[in-house]
N, C-alpha and C positions, 0 to 999 in steps of 0.2 A: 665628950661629944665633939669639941672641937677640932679632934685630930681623925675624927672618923670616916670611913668612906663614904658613909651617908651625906656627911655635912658636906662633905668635897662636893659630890653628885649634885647637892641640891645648890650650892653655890654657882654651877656649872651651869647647872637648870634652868635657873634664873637672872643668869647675867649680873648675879653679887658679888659685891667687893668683897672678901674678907680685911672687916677692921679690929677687928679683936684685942682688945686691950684694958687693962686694968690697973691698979693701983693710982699711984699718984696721977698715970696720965689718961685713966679714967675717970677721975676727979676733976681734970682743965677741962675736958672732950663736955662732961656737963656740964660743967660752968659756962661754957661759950655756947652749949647748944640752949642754957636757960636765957642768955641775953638774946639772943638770936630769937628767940619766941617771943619775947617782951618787944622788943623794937619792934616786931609784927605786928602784933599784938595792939600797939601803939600807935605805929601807924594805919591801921585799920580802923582804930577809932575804938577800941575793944576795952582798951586797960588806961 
């Protein structure tokens, strides 16, 4: 899917970044996006 014309179009469509990435450095990408929620989270008085 990721290489298709559909995805191209709708990336286009919508003003998205393609960030597409996996293994190890889709592993860091959620690690920093689970602190990033926490610290929110936190600061809002939530967690």
């Amino acid at each position: 899917m990721h290489e298709s014309a559909e995805w191209k179009a709708e990336l286009k469509k919508r003003g998205w970044t393609d960030a597409f990435v996996t293994g190890d450095e889709f592993g860091t990408f959620l690690t920093e996006q689970d602190k990033a929620v926490a610290d929110v989270l936190k600061q809002l008085g939530l967690a």
